[in-house]
N, C-alpha and C positions, 0 to 999 in steps of 0.2 A: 846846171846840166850835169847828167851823169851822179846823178847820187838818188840811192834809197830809202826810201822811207825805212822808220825803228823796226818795224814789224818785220820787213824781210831779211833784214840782217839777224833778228831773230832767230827767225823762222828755219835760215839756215843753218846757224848755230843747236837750235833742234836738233839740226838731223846730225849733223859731224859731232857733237861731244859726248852721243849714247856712242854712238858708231865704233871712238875708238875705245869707249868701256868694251864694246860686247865684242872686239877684236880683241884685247888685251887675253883672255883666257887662254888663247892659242900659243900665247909666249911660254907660259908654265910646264906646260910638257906633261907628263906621265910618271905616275910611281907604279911599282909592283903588288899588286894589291891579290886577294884571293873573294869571287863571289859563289855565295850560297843560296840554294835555294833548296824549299821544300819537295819530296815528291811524294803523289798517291795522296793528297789530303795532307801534309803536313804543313804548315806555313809558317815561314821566316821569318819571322818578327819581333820586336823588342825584348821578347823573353830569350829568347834564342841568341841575341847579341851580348845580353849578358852571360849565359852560359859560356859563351866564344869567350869574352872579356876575361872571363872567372878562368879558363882554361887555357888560356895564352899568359895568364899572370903565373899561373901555377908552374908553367913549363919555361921561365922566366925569359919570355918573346917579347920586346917591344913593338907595339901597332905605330902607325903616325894619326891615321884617322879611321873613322869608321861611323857607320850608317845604313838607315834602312830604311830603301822605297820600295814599291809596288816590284820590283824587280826581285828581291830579297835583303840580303846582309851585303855589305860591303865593308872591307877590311884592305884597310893600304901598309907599306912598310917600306922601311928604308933602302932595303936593298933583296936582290934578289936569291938570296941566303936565307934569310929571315922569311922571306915568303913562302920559299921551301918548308923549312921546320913549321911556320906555322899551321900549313896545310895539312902536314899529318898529325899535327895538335889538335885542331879542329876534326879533320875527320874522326878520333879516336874518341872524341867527346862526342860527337852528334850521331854514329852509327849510318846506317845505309837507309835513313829516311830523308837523308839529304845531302843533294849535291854540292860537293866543294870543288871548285874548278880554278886554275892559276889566270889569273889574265890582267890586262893595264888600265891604272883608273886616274883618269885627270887627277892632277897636281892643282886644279883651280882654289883659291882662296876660299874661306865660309863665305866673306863679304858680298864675293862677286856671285857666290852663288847662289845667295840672297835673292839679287834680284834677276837673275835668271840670267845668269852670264855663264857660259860651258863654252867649251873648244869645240872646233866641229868634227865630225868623224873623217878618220884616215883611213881609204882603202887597203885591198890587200896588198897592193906593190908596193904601198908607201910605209905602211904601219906591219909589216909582217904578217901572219898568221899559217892558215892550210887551207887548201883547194881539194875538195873530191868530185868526182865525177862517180856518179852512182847510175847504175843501168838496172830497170823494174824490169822485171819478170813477167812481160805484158801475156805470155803462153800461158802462162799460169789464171791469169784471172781470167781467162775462155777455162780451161780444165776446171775452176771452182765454179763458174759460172752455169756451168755443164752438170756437175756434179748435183750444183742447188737444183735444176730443171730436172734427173735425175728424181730425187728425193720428192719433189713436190709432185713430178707424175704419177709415181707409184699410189700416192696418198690420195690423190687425185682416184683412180681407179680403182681403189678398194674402196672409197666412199662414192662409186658408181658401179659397186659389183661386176666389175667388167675383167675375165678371169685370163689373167695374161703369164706368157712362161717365163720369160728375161725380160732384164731393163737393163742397158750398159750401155759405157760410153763409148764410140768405138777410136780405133787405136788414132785416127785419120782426122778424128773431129767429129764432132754429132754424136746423137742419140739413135741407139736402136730398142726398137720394141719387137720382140717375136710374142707371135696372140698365135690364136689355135685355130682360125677360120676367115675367109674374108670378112665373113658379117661385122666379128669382133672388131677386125681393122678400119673397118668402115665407122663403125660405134665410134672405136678409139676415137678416128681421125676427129671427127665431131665434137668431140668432146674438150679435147685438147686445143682445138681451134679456138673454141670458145674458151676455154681456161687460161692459157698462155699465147695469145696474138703475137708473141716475136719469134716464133716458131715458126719455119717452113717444113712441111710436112709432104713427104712424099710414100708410097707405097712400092715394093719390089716381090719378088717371090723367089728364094732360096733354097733349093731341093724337097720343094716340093711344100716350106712351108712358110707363111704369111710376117711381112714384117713390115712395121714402119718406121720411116726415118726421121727423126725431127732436127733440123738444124736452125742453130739462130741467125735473124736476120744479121747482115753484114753491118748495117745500120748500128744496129743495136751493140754488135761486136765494139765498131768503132767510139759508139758512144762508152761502152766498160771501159775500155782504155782511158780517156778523157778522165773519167770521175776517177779510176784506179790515180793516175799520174798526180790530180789532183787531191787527192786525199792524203795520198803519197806527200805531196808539198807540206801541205797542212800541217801532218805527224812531227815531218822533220823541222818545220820551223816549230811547232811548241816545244821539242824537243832541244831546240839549239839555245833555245830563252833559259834554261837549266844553265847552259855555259854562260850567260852574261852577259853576249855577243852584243856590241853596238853594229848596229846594222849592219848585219848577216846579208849574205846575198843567198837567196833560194829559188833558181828559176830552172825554166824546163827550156832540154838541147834536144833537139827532134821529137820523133816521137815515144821514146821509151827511154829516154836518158834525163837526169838532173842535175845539176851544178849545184853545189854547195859550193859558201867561200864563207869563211871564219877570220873575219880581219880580228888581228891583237892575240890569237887565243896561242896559248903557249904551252899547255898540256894536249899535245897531240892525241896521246896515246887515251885522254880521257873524252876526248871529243869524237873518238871513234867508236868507244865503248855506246855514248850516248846515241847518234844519230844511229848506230847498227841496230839497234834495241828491238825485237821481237815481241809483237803484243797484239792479242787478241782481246776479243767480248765474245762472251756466252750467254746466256739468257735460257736458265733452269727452274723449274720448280722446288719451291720448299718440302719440304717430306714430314708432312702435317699428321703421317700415317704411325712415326714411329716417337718414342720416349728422346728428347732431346737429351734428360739429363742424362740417360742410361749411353747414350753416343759421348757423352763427355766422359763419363766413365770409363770407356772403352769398346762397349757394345755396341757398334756401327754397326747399323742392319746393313744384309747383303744387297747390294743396288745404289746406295745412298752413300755422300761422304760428308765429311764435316771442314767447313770452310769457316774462316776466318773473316769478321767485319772489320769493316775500312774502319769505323767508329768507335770499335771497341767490341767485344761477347764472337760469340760461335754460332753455325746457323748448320744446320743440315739438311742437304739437297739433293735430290733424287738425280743420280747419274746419268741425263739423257740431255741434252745439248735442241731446247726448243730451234732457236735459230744462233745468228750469230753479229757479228758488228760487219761483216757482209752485206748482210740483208736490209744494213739499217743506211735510205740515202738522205735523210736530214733530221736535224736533232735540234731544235730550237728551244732558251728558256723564256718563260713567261710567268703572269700571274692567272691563279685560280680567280676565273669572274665571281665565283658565290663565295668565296671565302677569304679572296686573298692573298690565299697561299702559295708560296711558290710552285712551280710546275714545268716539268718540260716535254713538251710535244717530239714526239715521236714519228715520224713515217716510214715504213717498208716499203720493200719494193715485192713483185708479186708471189714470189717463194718465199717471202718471211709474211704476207699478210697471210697466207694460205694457212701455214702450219699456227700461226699465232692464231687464227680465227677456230679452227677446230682445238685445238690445246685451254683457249680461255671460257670458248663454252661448256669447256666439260668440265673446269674448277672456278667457276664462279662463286667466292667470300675467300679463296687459297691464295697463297703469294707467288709470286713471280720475281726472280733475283738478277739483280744484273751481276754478272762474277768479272771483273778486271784478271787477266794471266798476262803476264809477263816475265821472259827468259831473259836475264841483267849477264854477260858476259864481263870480265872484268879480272884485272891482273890481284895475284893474289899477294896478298902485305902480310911482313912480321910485324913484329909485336912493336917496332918501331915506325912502323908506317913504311916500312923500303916496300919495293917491287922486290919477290921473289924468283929466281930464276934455277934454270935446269942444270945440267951435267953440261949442255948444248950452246950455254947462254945464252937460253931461249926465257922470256918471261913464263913462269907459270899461270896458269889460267882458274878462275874457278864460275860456275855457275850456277847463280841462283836462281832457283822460280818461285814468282810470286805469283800468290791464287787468292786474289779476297773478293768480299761480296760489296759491292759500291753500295744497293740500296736494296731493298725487295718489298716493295710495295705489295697492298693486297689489291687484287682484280676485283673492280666492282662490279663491272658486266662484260659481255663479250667484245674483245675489241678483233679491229680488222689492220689496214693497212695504216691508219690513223689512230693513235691512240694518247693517252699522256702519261706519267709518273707522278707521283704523287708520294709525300712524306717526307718531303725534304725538307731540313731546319731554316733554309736561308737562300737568298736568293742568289750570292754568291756560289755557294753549292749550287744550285739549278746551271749557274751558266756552267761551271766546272764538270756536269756534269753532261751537260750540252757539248761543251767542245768533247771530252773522250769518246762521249758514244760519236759524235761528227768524224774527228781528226785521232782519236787515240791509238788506233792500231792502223797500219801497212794495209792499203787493201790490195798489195802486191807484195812476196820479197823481190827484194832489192841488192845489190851487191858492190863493191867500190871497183870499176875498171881503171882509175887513174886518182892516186894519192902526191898530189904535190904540197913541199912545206917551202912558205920564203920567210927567210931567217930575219929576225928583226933589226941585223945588221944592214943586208940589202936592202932591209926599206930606209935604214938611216940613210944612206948613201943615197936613194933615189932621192930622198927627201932632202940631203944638202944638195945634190945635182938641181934638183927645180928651183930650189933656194937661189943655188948660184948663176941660175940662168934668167931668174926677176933680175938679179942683182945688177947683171950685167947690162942686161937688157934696159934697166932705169937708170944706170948710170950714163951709157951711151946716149939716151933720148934726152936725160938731164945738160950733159955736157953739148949737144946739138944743140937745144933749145936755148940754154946761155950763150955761146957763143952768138948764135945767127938772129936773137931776138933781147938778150940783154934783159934786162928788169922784165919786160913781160915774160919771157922765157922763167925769168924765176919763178915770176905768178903761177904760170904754166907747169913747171917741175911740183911746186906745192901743191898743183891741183892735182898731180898724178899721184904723189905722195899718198893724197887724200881719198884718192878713186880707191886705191889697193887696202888702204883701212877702212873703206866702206865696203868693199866687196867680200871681204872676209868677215867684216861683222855681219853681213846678208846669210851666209855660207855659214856662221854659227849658230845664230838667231832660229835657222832656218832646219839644223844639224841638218846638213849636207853632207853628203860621204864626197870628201874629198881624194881624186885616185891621178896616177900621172895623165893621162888626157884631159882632167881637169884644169892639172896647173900647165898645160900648154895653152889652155885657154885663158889664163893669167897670165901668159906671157905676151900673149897675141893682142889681149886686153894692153897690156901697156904699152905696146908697140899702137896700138889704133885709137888709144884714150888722147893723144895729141895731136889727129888729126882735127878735130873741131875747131881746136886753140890754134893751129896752124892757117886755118879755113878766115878764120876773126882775122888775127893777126895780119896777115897778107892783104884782108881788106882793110884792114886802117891804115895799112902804108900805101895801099893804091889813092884811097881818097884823101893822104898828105899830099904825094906827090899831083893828085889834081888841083891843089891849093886850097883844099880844107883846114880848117883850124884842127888842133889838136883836138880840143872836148868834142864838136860836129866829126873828126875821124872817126873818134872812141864811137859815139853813138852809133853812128852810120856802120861800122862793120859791126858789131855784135848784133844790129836787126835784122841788115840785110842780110847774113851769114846763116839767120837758125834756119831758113828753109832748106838750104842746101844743109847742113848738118844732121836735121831730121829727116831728110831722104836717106842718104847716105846711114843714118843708122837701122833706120826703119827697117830698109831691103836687108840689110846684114842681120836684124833680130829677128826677120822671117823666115832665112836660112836655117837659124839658128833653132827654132821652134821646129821648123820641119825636120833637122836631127834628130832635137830631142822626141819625136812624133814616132820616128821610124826607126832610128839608132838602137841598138842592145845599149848594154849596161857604160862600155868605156866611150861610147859616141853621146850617149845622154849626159854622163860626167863634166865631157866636152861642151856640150851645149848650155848647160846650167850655166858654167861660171863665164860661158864666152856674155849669154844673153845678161845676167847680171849686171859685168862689166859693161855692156852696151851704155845699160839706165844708168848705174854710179858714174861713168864718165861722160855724161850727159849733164847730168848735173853739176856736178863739179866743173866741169869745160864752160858750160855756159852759164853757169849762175854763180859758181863760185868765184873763179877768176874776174864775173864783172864785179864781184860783192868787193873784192880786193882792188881791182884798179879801181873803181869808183872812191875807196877809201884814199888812195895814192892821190888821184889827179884829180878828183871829182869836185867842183861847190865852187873852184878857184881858177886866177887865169895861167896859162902855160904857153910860152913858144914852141916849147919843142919835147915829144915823146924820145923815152928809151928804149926802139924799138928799131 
């Protein structure tokens, strides 16, 4: 009685000996390390580590480690001195096609990294970083949105000869048209109805002469805010992957505000550079009219300017701004059905198909360019790599603008609201080129209403406080459990031991961002993981004292116990689920590790502890439990 077949003792050795491999990583901690990445087309990678390699020996830095995944370069060091220097060693070698950012990178072993052992993410209370609160400029996307309705009516009307005096936006909100006669206004109204349906159109009479109003539907308002806020998200999180950030918080607070939270990052001042970043899309024609090489020369016709390719050569483009990365609301890569090749589909919205529709039928075999602009703010460095500063002790600023041409494909026929790109080398490129036109610029500005930094001392301190509040807290249930239960109490204690090393290796396995609501839920966990064992226990000393035998005790409470034990956790992991369902960010944290804990102390409570006493007392005869 009371013993397990080979297999199950197995089975659960299975699960406990990866469990405390894949906790183990969390003991090593963090070095000061510095990550790179490429930007606008450049990529990170193996050629690029040796350049860093060759330029940190030269400036005589020692690294500890270093490496390069899908994220970029990674570069560790001994101390946070060394990171410093080597940062502006690094930048002075690689120039402003790529990002170097200060931040902290597991200390894990190659071995354990091998097989996919990493520590799990520390929020911002725990692990340091900066908190922004950013507020979009939601007035502003009604004024461009106005502005496109604007432009596409005028076009609109001259390609229906219908002979109007103004088109403005008025100061209140909306569109006015002043026309010369009702008739015209009646034409207009027609016109427009059919052309732009998110228009509500009314008519007035103002001293005597005819006007109509076109305002957007309120619908339609609310839905621009929605896609602005979210595009808005988009930008900033491709943007924060520049920093290196392990799971970045980027969510939206009402209606026109964002939370950024950058756990670990430790150059402030360069993380605000990054997420402020100003960037548009243009979409110009090639200027097929004039001598390219004579504009290399110097001879830029009048109308036209000469841009710079993301890939290399010069291109010249006729100064008139078709639409813009406004106009564009999805941007998907794919492959060319006939050929193969890669491609990325394009969709407008109805002011960019309008003007795109007339502009490609009228240069049908000519090119069309996508141009990337972006204004980089950013502190300005000597010759040593310091921050230069004023007479004020103010950091000096300098700004750059970048202008290049992503791709320019030639138009093979007239496209509309639907169209694709075409000429891309790679398919890589297509998605890279799918997220900028999707996510690459602001479809609002933006501004920081609330900059908080928590120093990586306070998160040390939060993180010995949670520390020493397991600590206490298992020591107390430990000391309980041996007094009041004896040998099984130890069984007991080793089973909570074992709950907290599997619940951390879940929370690594898993990289969970671990934040203090979370490790209140490890504390709660240790406090409720000995309720099952308390549940067992209490009935084997009932069915002693009814004058069962000790092996008939042991059985009899571990079966008759898991119903009640699986109630009892059941109702608490459905609590637990509808936090995580409903809860923001530190109730969800909460809820992970509580629900976790549920299952790891389930197991352990009841399979483990019988795998041990069944070892103790099991196969053999006994008068009397230590219990």
């Amino acid at each position: 009685m009371n013993q397990y077949p080979l297999w199950k003792y197995l089975l659960i050795l299975a699960i406990i000996v990866p469990g405390f491999f894949y906790a183990v990583p969390n003991l090593y901690g963090e070095n000061p390390g510095v990550q790179i990445a490429g930007q606008r087309g450049y990529d990170a990678d193996d050629a690029v580590l040796i350049r860093i390699r060759e330029s940190l020996e030269e400036a005589g830095i020692g690294w500890t480690r270093s490496s390069v995944d899908p994220e970029g370069v990674r570069v560790q060091f001994p101390d946070p001195d060394t990171q410093l220097n080597a940062k502006a060693a690094i930048q002075r070698e690689l120039g402003d096609n790529y990002t170097v950012a200060l931040t902290l990178l597991p200390a894990t072993p190659s071995w354990l990294r091998s097989i996919g052992g990493a520590p799990m993410y520390l929020g911002l209370d725990l692990r340091g970083g900066v908190h922004f609160l950013m507020e979009v400029d939601i007035d502003q996307v009604v004024k461009e949105t106005e502005s496109g309705y604007v432009s596409g009516i005028r076009s609109t009307l001259r390609e229906e000869r219908i002979r109007y005096l103004n088109i403005k936006r008025r100061g209140g909100g909306g569109i006015e048209i002043k026309l010369k006669n009702e008739e015209d206004r009646q034409e207009t109204r027609r016109i427009i109805s059919n052309r732009f349906p998110d228009l509500v159109l009314s008519g007035t009479e103002r001293d005597g002469e005819s006007y109509l109003i076109a305002e957007i539907r309120q619908e339609q308002i609310e839905e621009e805010h929605r896609l602005a806020l979210q595009q808005n998200m988009k930008a900033l999180r491709n943007r924060i992957d520049e920093l290196g950030v392990a799971e970045p918080v980027v969510q939206q607070q009402g209606d026109r505000r964002i939370v950024v939270q950058l756990p670990g990052v430790q150059d402030t001042a360069r993380a605000k550079e990054i997420i402020g970043r100003t960037a548009t899309l243009e979409i110009e024609m090639v200027d097929h009219e004039h001598d390219l090489t004579a504009a290399l020369q110097g001879a830029v016709p009048p109308g036209s300017s000469l841009y710079p390719m993301r890939r290399g050569g010069q291109i010249l483009l006729k100064d008139r701004v078709i639409y813009s990365g406004d106009n564009i609301i999805n941007a998907a890569a794919g492959l060319d059905q006939q050929n193969g090749g890669p491609i990325v589909h394009i969709t407008l919205d109805s002011q960019g198909a309008e003007r795109n529709r007339r502009v490609t039928r009228e240069n049908v075999g000519n090119r069309m360019a996508v141009v990337y602009i972006e204004e980089i703010v950013k502190n300005k460095l000597d010759e040593q790599g310091n921050p230069v500063f004023d007479e004020q002790n103010n950091t000096v600023k300098e700004t750059t603008l970048i202008e290049e041409v992503i791709t320019a494909p030639e138009i093979q026929e007239p496209l509309a609201a639907r169209f694709q790109i075409t000429g891309l080398s790679s398919i890589d490129e297509a998605r890279d080129l799918a997220l900028l036109l999707r996510a690459g610029a602001l479809a609002a500005p933006m501004h920081i209403v609330e900059e908080r930094t928590v120093g990586p001392s306070l998160g040390r301190d939060n993180i010995e406080q949670g520390f020493r509040s397991v600590l206490i807290g298992f020591v107390l249930v430990l000391a309980f459990m041996m007094v009041y239960y004896r040998a099984f109490g130890v069984v007991a204690c080793g089973a909570l031991f074992t709950n907290l090393v599997l619940l951390v290796a879940v929370l690594s396995l898993l990289q969970a961002t671990l934040t203090l609501p979370g490790v209140v839920g490890i504390v709660l966990t240790v406090g409720m993981a000995v309720d099952a064992n308390v549940l067992i226990f209490e009935r084997i000393r009932e069915e002693i004292r009814n004058g069962n035998t000790p092996q008939a005790s042991i059985h009899v409470g571990y079966d008759r116990a898991l119903s009640t034990i699986l109630d009892a956790n059941v109702t608490t992991l459905i609590a637990a689920i509808v936090l995580f369902n409903f809860g923001t960010g530190p109730i969800k944290g909460f809820a992970i590790t509580l629900s976790i804990g549920l299952v790891t102390s389930m197991f352990t409570a009841i399979f483990g502890t019988r795998a041990v006493v069944n070892l103790i007392y099991g196969g053999r005869r006994i008068k009397s439990l230590s219990i």
